[in-house]
N, C-alpha and C positions, 0 to 999 in steps of 0.2 A: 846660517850655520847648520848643517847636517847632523844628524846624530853621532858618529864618527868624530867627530870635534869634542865632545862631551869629554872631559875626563871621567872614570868609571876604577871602582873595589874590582880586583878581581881576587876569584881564589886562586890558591895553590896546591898543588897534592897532597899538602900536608896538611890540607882544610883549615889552613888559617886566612888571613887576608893579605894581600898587598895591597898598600895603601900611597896612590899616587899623589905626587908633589901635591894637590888642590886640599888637602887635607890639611890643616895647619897644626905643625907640632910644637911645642916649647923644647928647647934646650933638655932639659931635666928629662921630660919627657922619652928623648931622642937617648939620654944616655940612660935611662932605666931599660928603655928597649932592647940596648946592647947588650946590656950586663946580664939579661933575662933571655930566657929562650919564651917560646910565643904564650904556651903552657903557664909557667909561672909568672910569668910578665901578666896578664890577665889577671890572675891569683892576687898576685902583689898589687896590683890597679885597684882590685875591688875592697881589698882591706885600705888602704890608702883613700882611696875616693872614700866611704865610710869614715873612717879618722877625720878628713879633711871637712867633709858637710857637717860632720857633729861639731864641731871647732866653729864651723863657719855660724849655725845656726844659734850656738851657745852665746857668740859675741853679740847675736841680732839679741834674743831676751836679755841678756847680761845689759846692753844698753836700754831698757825696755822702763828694770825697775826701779833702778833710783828714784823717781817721783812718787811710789809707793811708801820709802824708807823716808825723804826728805819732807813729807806731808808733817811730819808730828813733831818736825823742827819750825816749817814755817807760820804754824799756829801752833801755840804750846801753853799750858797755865804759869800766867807770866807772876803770878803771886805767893808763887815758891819760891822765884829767883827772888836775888841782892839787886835790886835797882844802883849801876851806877851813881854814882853823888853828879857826875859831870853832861850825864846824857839832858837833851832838851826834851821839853814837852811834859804832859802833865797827866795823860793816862794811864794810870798805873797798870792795869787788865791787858794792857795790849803794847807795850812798851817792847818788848821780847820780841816779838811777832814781826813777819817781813811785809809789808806792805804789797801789793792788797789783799793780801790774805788774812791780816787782822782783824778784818769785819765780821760783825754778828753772822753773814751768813758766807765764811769762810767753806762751810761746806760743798756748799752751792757754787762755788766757783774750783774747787777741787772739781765735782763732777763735771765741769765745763771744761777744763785743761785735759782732764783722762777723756771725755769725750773727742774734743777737738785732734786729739792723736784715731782715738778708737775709730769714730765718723771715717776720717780719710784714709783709715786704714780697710776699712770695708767696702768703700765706694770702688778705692785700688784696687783690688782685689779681684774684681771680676773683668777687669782690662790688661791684668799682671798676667795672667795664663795666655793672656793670647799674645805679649809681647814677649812674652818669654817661650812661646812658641817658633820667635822669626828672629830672634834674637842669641847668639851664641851666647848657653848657658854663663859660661867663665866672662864674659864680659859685663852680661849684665847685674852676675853678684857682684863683681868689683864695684861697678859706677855704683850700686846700690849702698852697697857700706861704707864707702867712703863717702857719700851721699848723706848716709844714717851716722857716721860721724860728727862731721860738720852738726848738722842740727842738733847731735847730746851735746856736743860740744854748745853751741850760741847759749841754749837754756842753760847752764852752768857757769857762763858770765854776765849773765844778768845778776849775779849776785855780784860781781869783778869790777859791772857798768855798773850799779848799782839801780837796775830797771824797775819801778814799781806798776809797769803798766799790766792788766791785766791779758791785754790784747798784744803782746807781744810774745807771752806765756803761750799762749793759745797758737799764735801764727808757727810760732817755732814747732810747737806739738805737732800741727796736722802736715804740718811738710815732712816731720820725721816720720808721722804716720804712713803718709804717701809712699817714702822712699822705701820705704821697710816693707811694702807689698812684694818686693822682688824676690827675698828671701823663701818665701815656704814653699810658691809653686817650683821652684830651680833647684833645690837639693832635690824636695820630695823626684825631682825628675828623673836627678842624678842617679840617685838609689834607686828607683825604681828600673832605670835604662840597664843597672849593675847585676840584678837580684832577681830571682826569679819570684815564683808565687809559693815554692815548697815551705821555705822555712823564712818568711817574709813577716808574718805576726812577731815571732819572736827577736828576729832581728830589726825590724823595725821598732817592734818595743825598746829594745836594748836602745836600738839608737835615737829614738826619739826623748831619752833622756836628757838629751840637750836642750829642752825645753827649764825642765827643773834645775838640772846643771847650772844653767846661766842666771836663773832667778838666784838659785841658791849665792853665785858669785856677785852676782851687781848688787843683792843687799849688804852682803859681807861689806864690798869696795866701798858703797855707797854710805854703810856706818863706818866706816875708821874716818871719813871726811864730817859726818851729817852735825857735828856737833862744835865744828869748828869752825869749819870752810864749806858750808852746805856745794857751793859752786862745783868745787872737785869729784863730789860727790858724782857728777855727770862727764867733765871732764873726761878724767880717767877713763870708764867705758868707752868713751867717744875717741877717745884715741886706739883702745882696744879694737873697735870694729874695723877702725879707719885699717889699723896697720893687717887685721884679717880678711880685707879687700885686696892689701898687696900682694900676701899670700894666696888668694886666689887667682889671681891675675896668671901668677909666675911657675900654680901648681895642678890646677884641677885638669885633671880628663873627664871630658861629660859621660864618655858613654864608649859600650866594650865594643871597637871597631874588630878587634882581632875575633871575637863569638857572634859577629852580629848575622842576624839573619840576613840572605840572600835578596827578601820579599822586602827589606828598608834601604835597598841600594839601587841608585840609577843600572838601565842596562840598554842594549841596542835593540833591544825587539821592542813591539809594538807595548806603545804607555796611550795611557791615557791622559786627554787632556787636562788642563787645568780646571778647568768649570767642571768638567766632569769629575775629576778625580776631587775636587772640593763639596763636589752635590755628594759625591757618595759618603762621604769622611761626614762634613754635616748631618746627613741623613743617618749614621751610627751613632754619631756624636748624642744626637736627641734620643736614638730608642734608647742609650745608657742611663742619658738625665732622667728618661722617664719610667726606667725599668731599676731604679737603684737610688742615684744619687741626689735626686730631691729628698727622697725619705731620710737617707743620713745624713743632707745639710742640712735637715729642719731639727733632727735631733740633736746636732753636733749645736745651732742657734742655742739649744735649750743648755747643754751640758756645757757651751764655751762661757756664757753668762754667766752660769755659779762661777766657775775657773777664774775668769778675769775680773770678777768681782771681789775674791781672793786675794788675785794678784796686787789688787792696788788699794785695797780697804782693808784687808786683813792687819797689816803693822798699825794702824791708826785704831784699830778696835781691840786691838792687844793694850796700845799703851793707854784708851784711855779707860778701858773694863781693867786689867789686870795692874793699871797706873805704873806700868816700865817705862822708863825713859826711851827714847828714839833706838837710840842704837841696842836698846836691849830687846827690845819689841821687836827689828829690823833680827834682829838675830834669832830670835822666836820664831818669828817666820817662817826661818827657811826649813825647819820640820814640813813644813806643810807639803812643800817642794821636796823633801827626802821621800817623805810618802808616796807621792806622785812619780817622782824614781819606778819604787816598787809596783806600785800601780799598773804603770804602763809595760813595763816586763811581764808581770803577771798575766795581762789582760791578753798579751801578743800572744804568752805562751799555751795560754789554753785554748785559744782560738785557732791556733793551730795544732793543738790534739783533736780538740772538737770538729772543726771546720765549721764551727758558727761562730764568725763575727759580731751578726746581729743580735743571738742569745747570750755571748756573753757580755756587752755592755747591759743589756736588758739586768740582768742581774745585779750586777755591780750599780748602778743606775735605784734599783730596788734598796737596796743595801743601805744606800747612803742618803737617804731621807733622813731614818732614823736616828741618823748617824749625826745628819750636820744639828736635828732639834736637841740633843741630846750635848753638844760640843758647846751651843751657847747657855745651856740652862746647868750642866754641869763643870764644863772644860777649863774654867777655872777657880776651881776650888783649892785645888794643890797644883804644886808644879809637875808632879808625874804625870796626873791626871791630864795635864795642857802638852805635856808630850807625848803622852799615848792615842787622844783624841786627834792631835794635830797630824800624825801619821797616820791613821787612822782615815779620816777624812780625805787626806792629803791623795791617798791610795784610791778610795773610790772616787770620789771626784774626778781626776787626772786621768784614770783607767780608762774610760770611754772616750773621751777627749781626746787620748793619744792614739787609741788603738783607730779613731773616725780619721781621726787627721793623718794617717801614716799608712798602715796596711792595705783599709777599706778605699781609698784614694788609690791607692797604687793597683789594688786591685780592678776595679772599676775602670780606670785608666787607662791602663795596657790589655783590656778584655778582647779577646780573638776578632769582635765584630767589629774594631776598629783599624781591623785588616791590616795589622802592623805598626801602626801609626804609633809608635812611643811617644811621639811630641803631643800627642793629646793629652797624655798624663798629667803636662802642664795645665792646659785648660781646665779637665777634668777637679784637678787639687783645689785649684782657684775658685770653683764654682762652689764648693763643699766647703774652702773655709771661707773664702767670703761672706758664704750666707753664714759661717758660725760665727766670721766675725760681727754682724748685725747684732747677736745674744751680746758678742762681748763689748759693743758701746754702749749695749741696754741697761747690763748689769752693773755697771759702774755709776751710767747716770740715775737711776734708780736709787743707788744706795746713795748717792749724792742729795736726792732730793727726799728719801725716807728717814735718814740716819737720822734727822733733828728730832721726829717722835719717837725713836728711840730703836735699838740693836735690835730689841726681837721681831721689829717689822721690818728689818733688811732681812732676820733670817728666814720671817715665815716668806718673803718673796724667793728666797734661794730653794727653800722648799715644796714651793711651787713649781719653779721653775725645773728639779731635777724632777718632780712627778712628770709634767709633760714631756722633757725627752724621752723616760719610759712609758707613756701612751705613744710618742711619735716610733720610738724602737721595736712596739706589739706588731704595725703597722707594719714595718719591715716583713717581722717574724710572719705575720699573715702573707704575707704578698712573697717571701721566700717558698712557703710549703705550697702558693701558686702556680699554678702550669707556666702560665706566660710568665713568671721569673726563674724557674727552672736555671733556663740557659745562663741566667748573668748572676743570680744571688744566692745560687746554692751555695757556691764556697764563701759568700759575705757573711 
C-alpha cells in the first residue's frame, strides 16, 4: 500500500480540519458538531472534556475510600455495645468485630489490604502510560471503570457472602488496584491534549479537585451504609464508577482534532520510519526523565506518602484519639479533603503568577511540617481547633501533591522536544505518579505496622517524610537555575 492510500487531516481555508471517515466519531459527537460552528465547537469540547474527566476521575477516588471509613466499623470497642442475649460465642472484646479483623494485630492486616490495593497500583503504573499510549483513550477509561467497579463491588459482598478470609480482601484490593491504574495517565492526557501551558496551574488546580471531591463523596456514601450495612458501603461507589465508564464510552473526545497541530497528523511527504521515529521519541522521552521528571517523582514519592496515609488512616485516628464513632470520624475527614480543595487552586494559581512550580510546592512543603506536629499534639483539643487544623493541613499537604500530579506532568509531557508527541504525556504522568505511588503504599504500610506504639510515631514518620520531599524539591530549585535545565524547568 502506497502512501496515497493512507487516509490523511486536511486543512481548510478556514484553518480548521476536515476530518476523514478513519477518525471515529460518537453520535453525540456528530450532532454537537452540527449544532456548533468549528470555533465554538472546540470551546464547548474543552469545557465538556474538563466537566467529563473531573466526573470521571472523582468516581475513580469516590471508589478508592470506603475502606478508609469502614476500618473503624470492622474493628471497634466491642465493650461499649449491648451484647445480644442470642449471639454465639464467648469473647466478649471482640464479638462486634468482622472476622479477621478481630485480631490483636488487626492493624497489621488493615496495612496488608490498603497495601495489597497501593502495591498493584504502583507496579501498574508504569505499564498504564505506555498502554494508554496505543490505546484509544475513551476506551480504555471505560473497560477501566467498569473493571474498578466490579472489584468495589466483590469487597462489599463479602460482607452479603459472609467472607472472613483475609486473602480474599486482599486479592480483590490489588485487582482494583491494578484496574485503577488507567485513570490518572488518560484524563491527565485528555486535559493536557485540551489546554495549553498559559493558564494550566490554575486550571489544573481547579480541576484536579477531583481528587478531594470524590474522597469528600465516598466517605459521605460510605457513612450513611458503615453502621449498618458496611457491604453498601462499597457497593454503591462501585456502581457509581461502573455507570461513569458508560458515560465515557458514549461521551469523551480525547483531544482538539479541529486546533490540532499540523506536525501530529499523518502527511504524503517523506516520514520517517518507525525505528527511527521511535529512536528519536525515546531519546527525548529520557533527556525529559532526566532533565525534570525524576526529581518531581521522587518528590511527589515523599508528598504522596503523607497524602495517602491520610487517606486511609486518618478516620481510624479520629475515632480512636478524638473517640467519634465511624460515621462521625468518616465525616470529620473530609475537612481534610475540603482543605486540599483549596490547596490545589491555590498552589495552581500562584505557580502560574510565579512561573515556579518547583518554588512553590517548596514552600508549601515548608509550611506544613509544622503544621502536621502541631495538628497531632493540639488538633484535638476542641472541635474548632480539629476544623481549623484539618483545613489547614488538608491545604498543604494536597497543594504539592496536586500541583506534581497535574500541571508539572502536563508540562513535562507535552515539552517542545518531544516534537509533538501529546501521547507522551501519558507516559510522561505514569512515570511521575507511579514513582509517587511507591510513597503511597509506603505510607500506609508504615502506619500499619507503627500505629501499635502509638499516633505520634506515625506522625513524626509523616514529618519526615514531607522534610525530604522539600530537600528533594531544593534539588529541583538547584537544577532549574541550571543551564542545562534552562530549556525544560524554567517554567516547572
Amino acid at each position: 500500500m502506497n502512501s496515497s492510500e493512507y487516509p490523511v487531516l486536511v486543512p481548510t481555508k478556514k484553518s480548521s480540519l476536515s476530518v476523514l471517515p478513519t477518525v471515529q466519531t460518537r453520535p453525540c459527537e456528530q450532532l454537537f458538531s452540527f449544532l456548533f460552528s468549528s470555533d465554538l465547537s472546540s470551546g464547548w469540547y474543552r469545557g465538556f472534556t474538563l466537566f467529563l474527566t473531573f466526573l470521571f476521575y472523582t468516581s475513580y477516588h469516590l471508589s478508592r475510600k470506603p475502606i478508609s471509613i469502614v476500618k473503624s466499623e470492622l474493628h471497634k470497642n466491642c465493650s461499649t455495645l449491648i451484647r445480644p442475649p442470642n449471639l454465639n460465642g464467648t469473647d466478649n472484646e471482640t464479638w462486634c468485630d468482622w472476622a479477621p479483623f478481630d485480631q490483636d494485630n488487626y492493624q497489621t492486616l488493615f496495612g496488608a489490604v490498603d497495601n495489597s490495593f497501593l502495591v498493584a497500583y504502583a507496579i501498574g503504573m508504569f505499564f498504564s502510560g505506555i498502554f494508554g499510549e496505543r490505546v484509544p483513550l475513551r476506551y480504555y477509561l471505560t473497560t477501566g471503570m467498569l473493571l474498578s467497579g466490579l472489584f468495589t463491588c466483590l469487597f462489599g459482598l463479602g460482607f452479603y457472602w459472609n467472607i472472613h478470609s483475609i486473602w480474599y480482601y486482599a486479592f480483590v484490593q490489588a485487582m482494583n488496584g491494578l484496574v485503577q491504574t488507567t485513570g490518572w495517565p488518560a484524563v491527565v492526557a485528555c486535559v493536557g491534549n485540551w489546554f495549553g501551558k498559559g493558564k494550566r496551574g490554575f486550571i489544573m488546580g481547579v480541576w484536579n479537585s477531583h481528587t478531594s471531591v470524590g474522597n469528600i463523596l465516598g466517605s459521605l456514601i460510605a457513612g450513611v451504609f458503615v453502621s449498618s450495612a458496611w457491604g453498601m458501603s462499597f457497593i454503591v461507589p462501585g456502581i457509581i464508577i461502573a455507570s461513569t465508564g458508560i458515560l465515557c464510552f458514549f461521551f469523551l473526545v480525547e483531544s482538539d482534532f479541529h486546533n490540532c497541530d499540523l506536525n501530529c497528523l499523518p502527511s504524503h511527504g517523506k516520514q520517517q520510519g518507525p525505528e527511527k521515529g521511535m529512536f528519536l521519541f525515546l531519546l527525548s522521552l529520557c533527556d525529559i526523565i532526566l532533565q525534570g521528571v525524576m526529581e518531581f517523582s521522587l518528590c511527589l514519592l515523599f508528598a504522596k506518602l503523607v497524602s495517602y496515609t491520610f487517606l486511609y488512616w486518618l478516620p481510624l485516628y479520629i475515632s480512636n484519639v478524638a473517640h467519634f464513632d465511624p460515621k462521625e470520624a468518616g465525616d470529620m475527614s473530609t475537612l481534610f479533603d475540603v482543605g486540599g480543595i483549596v490547596g490545589g487552586v491555590v498552589a495552581g494559581l500562584v505557580s502560574d503568577q510565579t512561573g515556579g512550580r518547583a518554588s512553590t510546592c517548596c514552600v508549601m512543603l515548608i509550611v506544613a511540617a509544622p503544621m502536621l506536629f502541631l495538628y497531632n499534639h493540639i488538633g484535638q483539643h476542641s472541635l474548632g481547633t480539629t476544623i481549623g487544623m484539618l483545613l489547614v493541613c488538608g491545604a498543604l499537604v494536597n497543594g504539592p501533591y496536586a500541583l506534581i500530579t497535574t500541571a508539572v506532568s502536563a508540562d513535562l509531557g507535552t515539552h517542545e522536544s518531544l516534537r509533538g508527541n501529546s501521547r507522551a504525556l501519558s507516559t510522561v504522568t505514569a512515570i511521575i505518579d507511579g514513582t509517587g505511588s511507591i510513597g503511597a503504599a509506603l505510607g500506609p504500610l508504615l502506619a500499619g505496622l507503627i500505629s501499635p506504639t502509638g499516633w505520634n510515631n506515625v506522625f513524626f514518620m509523616l514529618i519526615t517524610a514531607d522534610i525530604l520531599a522539600c530537600l528533594v524539591n531544593r534539588i529541583v530549585l538547584r537544577h532549574t537555575s541550571g543551564e542545562g535545565y534552562q530549556n525544560i524547568s524554567a517554567n516547572v
